[in-house]
C-alpha positions, 0 to 999 in steps of 0.5 A: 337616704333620708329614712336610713340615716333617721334608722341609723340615729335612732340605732345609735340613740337606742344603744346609748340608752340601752348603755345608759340604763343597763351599764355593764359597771355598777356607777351607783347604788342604785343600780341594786334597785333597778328589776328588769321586766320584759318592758324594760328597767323599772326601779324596785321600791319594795327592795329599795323600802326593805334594805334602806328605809325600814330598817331607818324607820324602825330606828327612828321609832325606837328612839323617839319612844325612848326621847319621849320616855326620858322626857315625858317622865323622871329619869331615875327610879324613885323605888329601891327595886325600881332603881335596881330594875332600871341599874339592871337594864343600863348595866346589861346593856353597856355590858353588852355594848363592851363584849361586842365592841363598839366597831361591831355594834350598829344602832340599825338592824343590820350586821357590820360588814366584816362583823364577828359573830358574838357568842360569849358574854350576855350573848352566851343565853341573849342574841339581843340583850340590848334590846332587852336593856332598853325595856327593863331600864324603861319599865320602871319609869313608865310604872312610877308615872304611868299614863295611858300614852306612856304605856302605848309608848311603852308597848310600842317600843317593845314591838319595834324591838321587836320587829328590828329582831326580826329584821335583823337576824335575817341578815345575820343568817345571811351574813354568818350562815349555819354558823348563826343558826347552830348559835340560835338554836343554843340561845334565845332571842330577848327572854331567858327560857321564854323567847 
């Protein structure tokens, strides 16, 4: 008797567990992280790091580079092409942000829920002007005080630009579909005519 009623609690333990591991309701967010294998649930860093901490990290990066430019140098252009070059950047980039919307723009790589496909504007030729923006307004800073570091922070920024382009149209594909593939087969990426 004593060996069916260890039998029977270790049933019901089970099924507790097995509830409490695999609920049929999503209580938390992390639900999404966890992959079941045939030994049993085991939470899935690669997905957690791909959806939640890279897209962080890269905006991290980016604004760092762009602290450590404002700061590490002048904040305006002492050259009249430098100073129009550096106006150019922070005029394509505010013109950006205004045809978007402040409601459709996200400093992380990812498409709002509910977001409109922007396809007029600066957005008609670039599918990311902002990220243009930031290098054009900065280029002219890095040249009238250019150091080593400055120019590694530079080409850095550009290449974390650049992987949050990849990152990003990677769900807007997702989000819009064949209706943001037929938009990035009209347009280009950052540079007109180039990429």
């Amino acid at each position: 008797m004593c060996l069916s009623w260890k039998s029977e609690a270790g049933n019901i333990f089970t099924n507790i567990l097995t509830f409490a591991i695999r609920p049929q309701v999503k209580p938390l967010s992390l639900y999404r992280y966890i992959t079941y294998i045939p030994s049993g649930p085991v939470l899935n860093l690669h997905f957690m790091f791909k959806e939640k901490i890279y897209p962080y990290m890269l905006v991290g990066i980016q604004l760092s580079s762009l602290t450590y430019l404002l700061v590490s140098g002048p904040i305006f252009a002492h050259s009249w092409d430098g100073l129009l070059l550096e106006t150019a950047g922070v005029f394509l980039g505010l013109w950006a942000i205004y045809i978007a919307g402040i409601h459709n723009v996200n400093v992380a790589p990812k498409p709002k829920p509910g977001g409109v496909l922007i396809t007029h504007g600066p957005y008609r030729i670039l599918r990311h002007p902002m990220y243009l923006a930031q290098v054009v307004a900065v280029i002219p800073l890095v040249n009238m005080h250019l150091t080593a570091l400055r120019l590694i922070v530079l080409f850095l920024l550009a290449f974390t630009l650049l992987l949050k382009i990849n990152y990003e149209e990677k769900g807007l594909i997702r989000q819009f579909g064949e209706e943001y593939k037929t938009y990035q087969k009209r347009s280009f990426r950052v540079l007109p005519f180039l990429y």
